[in-house]
N, C-alpha and C positions, 0 to 999 in steps of 0.2 A: 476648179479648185477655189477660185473665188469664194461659189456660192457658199461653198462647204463651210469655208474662213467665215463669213460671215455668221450662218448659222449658229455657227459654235461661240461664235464673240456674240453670237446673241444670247445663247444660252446662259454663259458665263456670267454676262451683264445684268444680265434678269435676275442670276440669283445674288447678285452684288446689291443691284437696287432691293430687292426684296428686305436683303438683310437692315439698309440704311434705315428702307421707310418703318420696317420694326423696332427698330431703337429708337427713333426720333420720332414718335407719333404726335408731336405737338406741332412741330414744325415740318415735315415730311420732304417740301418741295425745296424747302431753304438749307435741309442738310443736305438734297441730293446736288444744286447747285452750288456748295460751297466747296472752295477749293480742295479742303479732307473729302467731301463725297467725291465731287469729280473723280481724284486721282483711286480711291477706294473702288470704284468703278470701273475705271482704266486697267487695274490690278489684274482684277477679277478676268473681264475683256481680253487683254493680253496673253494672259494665264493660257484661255482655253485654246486661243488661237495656235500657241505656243504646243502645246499638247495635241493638238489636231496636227501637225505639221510631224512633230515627232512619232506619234502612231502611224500616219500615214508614209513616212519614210522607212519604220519599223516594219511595217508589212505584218500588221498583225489581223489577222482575221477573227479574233476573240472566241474560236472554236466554230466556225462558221465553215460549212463546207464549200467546196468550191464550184460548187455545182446552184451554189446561190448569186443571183442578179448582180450586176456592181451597184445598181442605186441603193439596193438593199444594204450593201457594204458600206460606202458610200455614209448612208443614215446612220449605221452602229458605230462609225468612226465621228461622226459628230456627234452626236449622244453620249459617249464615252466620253471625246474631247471636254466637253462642254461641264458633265459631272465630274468625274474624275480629277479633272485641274480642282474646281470645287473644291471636292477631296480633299485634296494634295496639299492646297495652301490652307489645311485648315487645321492640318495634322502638328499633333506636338510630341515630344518626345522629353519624358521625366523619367528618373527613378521610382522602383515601387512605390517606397515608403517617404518619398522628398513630399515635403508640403508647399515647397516652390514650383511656381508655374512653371513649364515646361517649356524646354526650348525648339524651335523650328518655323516651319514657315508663318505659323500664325500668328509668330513675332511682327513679322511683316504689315500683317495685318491688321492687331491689336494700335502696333505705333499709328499707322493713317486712323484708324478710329480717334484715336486720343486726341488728336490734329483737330480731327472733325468736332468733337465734344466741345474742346477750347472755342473755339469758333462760333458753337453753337451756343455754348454759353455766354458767351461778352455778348452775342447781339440779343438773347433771351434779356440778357440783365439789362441791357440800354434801353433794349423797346418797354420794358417792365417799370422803370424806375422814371421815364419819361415823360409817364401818365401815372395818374391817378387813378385808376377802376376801383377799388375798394373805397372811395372815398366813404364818409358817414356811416361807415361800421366799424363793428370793433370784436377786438381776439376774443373776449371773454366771453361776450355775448353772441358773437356771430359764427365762432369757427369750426364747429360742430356742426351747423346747417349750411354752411359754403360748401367743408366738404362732403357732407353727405348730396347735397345738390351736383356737383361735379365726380363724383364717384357713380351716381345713376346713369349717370348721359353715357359710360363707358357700359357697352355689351356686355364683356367677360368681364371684371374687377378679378388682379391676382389677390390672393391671401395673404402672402409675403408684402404687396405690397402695401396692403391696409394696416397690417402691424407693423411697418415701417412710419407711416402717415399716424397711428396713436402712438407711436412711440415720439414722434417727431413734437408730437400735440402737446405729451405730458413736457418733456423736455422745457417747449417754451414757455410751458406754463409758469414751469417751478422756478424758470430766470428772474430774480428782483434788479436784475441789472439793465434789463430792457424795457422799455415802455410798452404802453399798449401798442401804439402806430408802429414800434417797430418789429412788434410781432407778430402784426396784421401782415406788415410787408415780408418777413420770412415765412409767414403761412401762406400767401399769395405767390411767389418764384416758388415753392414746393406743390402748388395746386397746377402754377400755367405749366408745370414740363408732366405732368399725368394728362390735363386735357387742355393744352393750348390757351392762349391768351384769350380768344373771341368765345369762347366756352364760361370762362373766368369770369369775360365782363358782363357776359347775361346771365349767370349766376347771381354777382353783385345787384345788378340792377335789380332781378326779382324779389331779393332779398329786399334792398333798399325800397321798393315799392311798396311792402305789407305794412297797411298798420302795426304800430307796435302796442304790444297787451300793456294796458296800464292797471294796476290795482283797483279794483271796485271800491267807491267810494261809500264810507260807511253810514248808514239810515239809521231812521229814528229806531226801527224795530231792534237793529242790530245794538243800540246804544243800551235799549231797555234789558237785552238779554242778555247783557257785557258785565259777567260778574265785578261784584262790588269790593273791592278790598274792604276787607271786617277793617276799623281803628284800632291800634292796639291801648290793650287796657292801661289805665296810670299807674304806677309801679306804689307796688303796696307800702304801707305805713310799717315799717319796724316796729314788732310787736317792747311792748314797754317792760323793759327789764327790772325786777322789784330791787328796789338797794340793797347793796349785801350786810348781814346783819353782823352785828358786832359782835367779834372777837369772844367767845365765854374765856374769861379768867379761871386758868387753871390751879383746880385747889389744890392748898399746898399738901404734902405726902403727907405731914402730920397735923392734922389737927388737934386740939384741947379738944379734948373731952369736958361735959359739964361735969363729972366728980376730980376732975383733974388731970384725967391719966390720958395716953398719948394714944390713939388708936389709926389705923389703917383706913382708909376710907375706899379704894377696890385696893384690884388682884390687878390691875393694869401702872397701878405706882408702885408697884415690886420691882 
């Protein structure tokens, strides 16, 4: 029965580890040593042992007849044990239409992750903030070829995750409340938890290594063929306006006549 126990807390453990080293692939060995993974582990271990004990006192053959081996029996009770607990502690129970997480053993489970997370972030952000790896670069200039330098090195790249990473990018972009260095440093603790600290610093450093492009300095040919701003022309003379002529004196409606008599002179003094 030993053997059995053990198998089974092996089984258990393994899918425990497995799940750690997928969440924390920056750090793997430091989450699984950390007091959230240990005991996250322990869980898991316990779990199957615990379900191996009760199947085996269940007396359940899982349809298996009897006319089969006990070591064969034996193996389906640790294989069940081992997934099964799995299973069990991972199962949740919601309402159809609740958009709240669901409650059950993977409550359990969720709390020790969150443990581990904490953990794994205060010693990410000490060992980050510690050093300097980014030194002599900068967000404007550089953080488009960092990440694309550290998104290569990873086999699969998720989709979701890279439009969390431009969404992250535009975001710091559009801050006037941050500096460059301090956006260098939120774009650097967003790059080390995708691919680890020692990823980061040889990122940096290759960066930091290349020549940087400087504008081509301008030659004589370039100067000869460098249109000419036209001068503009002196603003014209005011053409000269003739003085206005004086007033005519309007004849009076009657004039003398030379025999005397009073006569009309138009049809516009009527």
């Amino acid at each position: 029965m030993i053997i059995e126990m053990f198998l089974a807390a092996l089984i258990g453990g393994a899918i425990g580890v497995a799940e750690l080293l997928a969440r924390y692939r920056d750090k793997p060995m430091a989450a699984l040593l950390s007091p959230g993974g240990l005991l996250f582990a322990l869980v898991n271990t316990g779990a199957s042992v615990v379900a191996l004990i009760a199947v085996t006192a269940a007396g359940w053959r899982f349809g298996l007849p009897y006319t089969m081996p006990p070591t064969a029996l034996l193996v389906v009770h640790v294989i069940a044990a081992g997934l099964g607990s799995a299973a069990v502690l991972r199962m949740s129970f919601a309402p159809a239409q609740a958009s709240s997480p669901g409650i059950g053993p993977i409550a359990l489970l969720n709390g020790i992750l969150r443990i581990a997370d904490g953990e794994l972030e205060r010693k990410r952000a000490l060992s980050r903030l510690s050093r300097n790896d980014l030194a002599d670069l900068s967000f404007e200039r550089d953080h488009a070829a960092l990440a694309e330098l550290c998104c290569h090195l990873l086999r699969e790249f998720d989709l979701a995750e890279a439009q969390r990473l431009g969404g992250h990018a535009a975001e710091l972009s559009a801050r006037d409340d941050l500096t460059d260095a301090d956006k260098l440093d939120c774009w650097g603790l967003e790059l080390t938890r995708l691919v680890g600290e020692r990823a980061l610093r040889q990122a940096a450093r290759r960066l930091r290594d290349r020549p940087r492009q400087e504008p081509p300095a301008a030659t004589d040919d370039d100067e000869r063929l460098a249109p000419v701003t036209a001068e503009p022309d002196p603003p014209a003379e005011p053409a000269s306006v003739p003085p206005p002529r004086p007033p005519l004196g309007k004849t009076s409606r009657l004039a003398p006549h030379a025999n005397g008599r009073i006569e009309r002179r138009s049809f516009s003094d009527v």
